[in-house]
N, C-alpha and C positions, 0 to 999 in steps of 0.2 A: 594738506597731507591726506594721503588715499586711506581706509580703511583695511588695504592688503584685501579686500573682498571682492573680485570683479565680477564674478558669474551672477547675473540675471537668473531666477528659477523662471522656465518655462514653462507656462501655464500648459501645454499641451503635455508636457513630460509626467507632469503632478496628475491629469487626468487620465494618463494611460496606469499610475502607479495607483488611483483611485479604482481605475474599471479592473488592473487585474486582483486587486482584494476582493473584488465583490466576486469576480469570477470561481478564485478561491475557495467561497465561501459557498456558494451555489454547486461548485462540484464537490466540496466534502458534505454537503447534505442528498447529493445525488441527484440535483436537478438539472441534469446534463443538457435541457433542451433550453433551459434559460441562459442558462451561462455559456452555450457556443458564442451567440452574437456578440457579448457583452465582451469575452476571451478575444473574440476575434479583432475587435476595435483596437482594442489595447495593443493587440499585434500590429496592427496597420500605424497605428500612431507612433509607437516604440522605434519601428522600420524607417519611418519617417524622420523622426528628431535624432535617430540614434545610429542611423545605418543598420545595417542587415545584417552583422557581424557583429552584433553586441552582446553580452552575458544576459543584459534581460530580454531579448528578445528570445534568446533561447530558452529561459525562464516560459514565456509564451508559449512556444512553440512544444513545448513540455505540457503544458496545461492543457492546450487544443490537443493534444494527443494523450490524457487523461481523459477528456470528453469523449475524443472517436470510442475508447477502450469502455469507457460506461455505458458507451451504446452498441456494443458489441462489434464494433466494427474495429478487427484487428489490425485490418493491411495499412488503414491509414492511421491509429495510431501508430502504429513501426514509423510508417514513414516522417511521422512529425517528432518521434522521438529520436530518430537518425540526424534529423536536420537537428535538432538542438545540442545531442550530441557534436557533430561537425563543430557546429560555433564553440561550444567550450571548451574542447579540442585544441582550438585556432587559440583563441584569445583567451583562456586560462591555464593550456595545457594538460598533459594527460591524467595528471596524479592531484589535482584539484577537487574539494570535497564534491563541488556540485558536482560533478560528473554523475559522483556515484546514488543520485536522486535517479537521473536521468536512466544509467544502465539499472540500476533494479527495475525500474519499470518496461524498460526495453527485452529484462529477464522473464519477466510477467509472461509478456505478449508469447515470447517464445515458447516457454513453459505449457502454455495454453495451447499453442501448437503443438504442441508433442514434440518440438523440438527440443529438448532434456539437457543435451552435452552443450548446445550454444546456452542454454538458459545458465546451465551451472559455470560455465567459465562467466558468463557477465555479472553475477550471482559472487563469484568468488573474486573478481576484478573490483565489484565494488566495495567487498567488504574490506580487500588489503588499502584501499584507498582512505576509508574510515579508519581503520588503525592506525596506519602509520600518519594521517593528518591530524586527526582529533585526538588515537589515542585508545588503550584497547577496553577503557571502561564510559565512553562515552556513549550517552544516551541514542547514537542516531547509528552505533555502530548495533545496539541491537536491535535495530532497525533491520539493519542487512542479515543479520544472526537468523532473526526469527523468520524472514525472506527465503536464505538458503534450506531453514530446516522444512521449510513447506514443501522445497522441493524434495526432501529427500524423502520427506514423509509421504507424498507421492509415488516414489518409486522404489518405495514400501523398504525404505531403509532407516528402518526405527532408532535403529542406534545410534545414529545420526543424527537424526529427526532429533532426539530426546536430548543428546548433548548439547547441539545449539538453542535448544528452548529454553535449555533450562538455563545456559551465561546470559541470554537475552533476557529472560525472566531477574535474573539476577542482580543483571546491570540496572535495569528499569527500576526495581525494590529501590536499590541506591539510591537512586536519583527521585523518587518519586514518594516512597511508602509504598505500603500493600496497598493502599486501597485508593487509587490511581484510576483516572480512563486507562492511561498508555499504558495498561500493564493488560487490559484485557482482549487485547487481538492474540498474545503470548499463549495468555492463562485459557482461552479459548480452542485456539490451537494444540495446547497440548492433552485437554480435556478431549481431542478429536481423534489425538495422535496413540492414545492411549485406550479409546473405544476402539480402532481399527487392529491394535495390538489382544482385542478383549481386557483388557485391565480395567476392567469398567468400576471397580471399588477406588482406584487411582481416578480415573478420570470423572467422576463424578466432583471433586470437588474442586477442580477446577474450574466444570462448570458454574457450579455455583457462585465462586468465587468472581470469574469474569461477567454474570448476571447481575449480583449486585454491585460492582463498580460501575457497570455500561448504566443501571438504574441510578443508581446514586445520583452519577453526575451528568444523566441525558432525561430521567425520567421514566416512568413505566411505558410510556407511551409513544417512543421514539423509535424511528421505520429503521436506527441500525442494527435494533436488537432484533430484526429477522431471523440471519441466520443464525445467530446465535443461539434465538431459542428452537431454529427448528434441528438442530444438531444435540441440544441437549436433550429437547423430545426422542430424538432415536435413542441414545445413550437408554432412558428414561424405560421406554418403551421393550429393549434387551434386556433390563432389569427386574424388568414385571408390572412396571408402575406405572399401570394404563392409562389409570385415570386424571393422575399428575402431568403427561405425556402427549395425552388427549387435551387437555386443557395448554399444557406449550404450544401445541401446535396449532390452534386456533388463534393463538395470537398472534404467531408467525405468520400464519396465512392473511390474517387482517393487513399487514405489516406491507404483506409482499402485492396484495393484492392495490394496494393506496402506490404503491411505487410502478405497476405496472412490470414487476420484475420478471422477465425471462429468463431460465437457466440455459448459458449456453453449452450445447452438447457435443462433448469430443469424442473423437472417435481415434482410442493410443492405441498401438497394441500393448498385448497382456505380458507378454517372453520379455520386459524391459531388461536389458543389459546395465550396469553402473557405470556412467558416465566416464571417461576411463580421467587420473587427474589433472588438474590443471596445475 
């Protein structure tokens, strides 16, 4: 009598789901140039065992267009984040969590563009996706929260900006504690959102607070507290504290300089209009 078990694991399938962890891993520490080829395998292999139309292949196809977007190359992230988009589309449908990985990052690109009104409809497509699938205190929804309010925080709409940080900020406590990595891209951002506001007695200690969780749980020494410190240096710097502010941004620069980091420079106009809503 049979086990009820017939599938064989595929030794090829197991080493595409091996090369895209590594890849993973390789892009969230920002070594975009290591993890192309490694991203890329796992693509060819996935295609291969799995057809071209599969969820993790789109999963791939998401990650190679994280890489193009760390290397500053816009056009073909979009493009790899459309094709992944399509397949999830197809084969999980529109209202599917994964999606809304995919369109926040496809809102990134745009955003970056100065396209505003496409960034905030994908921006607010993926957040309705996260509520009504997960749920409106789930951890990945303020994900998309602290996402949107970046944008708004760009087109200098504070009140906005400061509403979504702060349930994003909220949700995160929930699920994590204060003193969290995940809470400091929030605590970061609103420490940014609040120097741009002048509330600089507000946004200091957010600073601080997103500094020592990124230390805590990455180290003093880790290339992602770049910009972090070089944002709390300005803050720092408006407040009179040169010498505290001089000394962030020396390490920032150590930071950015070992990553080879370019700032890319956009060119929006200033007269932005509010995206009218979705």
């Amino acid at each position: 009598m049979g086990t009820g078990c017939n599938s064989i694991p595929n030794p090829d399938h197991n080493r595409s789901n091996v090369l895209s962890l590594e890849a993973h891993e390789l892009i969230d520490q920002g070594r975009y140039d290591e993890a192309f080829p490694i991203a890329e395998e796992a693509l060819k292999i996935q295609m291969k065992v799995l057809g071209n139309d599969h969820p993790s292949v789109a999963t791939s196809l998401n990650d190679i267009g994280q890489i193009y977007r760390g290397q500053g190359d816009l056009k073909m992230a979009g493009e790899f984040y459309q094709r992944a988009l399509n397949i999830q589309e197809k084969t999980l449908g529109p209202n599917h969590p994964f999606l809304a990985i995919v369109l926040d990052n496809m809102a990134g690109v745009y955003q970056h563009e100065c396209n505003f009104v496409e960034a905030e409809v994908l921006f607010k497509r993926a957040l309705r996706i996260q509520e009504i699938a997960l749920g409106p205190e789930h951890t990945n929804v303020a994900r998309s929260l602290n996402n949107l309010g970046a944008l708004y925080s760009e087109l200098d709409q504070f009140g906005k900006a400061e509403t979504l940080y702060k349930r994003a900020l909220a949700i995160r406590e929930k699920h994590f504690g204060p003193n969290h990595l995940m809470l400091v891209a929030i605590q970061h951002n609103l420490g940014s959102l609040y120097t741009k506001m002048g509330k600089f007695k507000q946004a200091k200690p957010y600073f601080e607070r997103a500094l020592s969780n990124q230390e805590s749980s990455l180290g003093p020494d880790h290339q992602n507290l770049a910009l972090l410190l070089k944002n709390y240096a300005g803050l720092l710097r408006k407040m009179g504290s040169l010498n505290k502010a001089a000394e962030l941004e020396e390490r920032s620069k150590k930071f950015l300089s070992k990553m080879g980091f370019e700032i890319l420079k956009k060119d929006c106009p200033t007269d932005l209009k509010s995206p009218d809503p979705v």
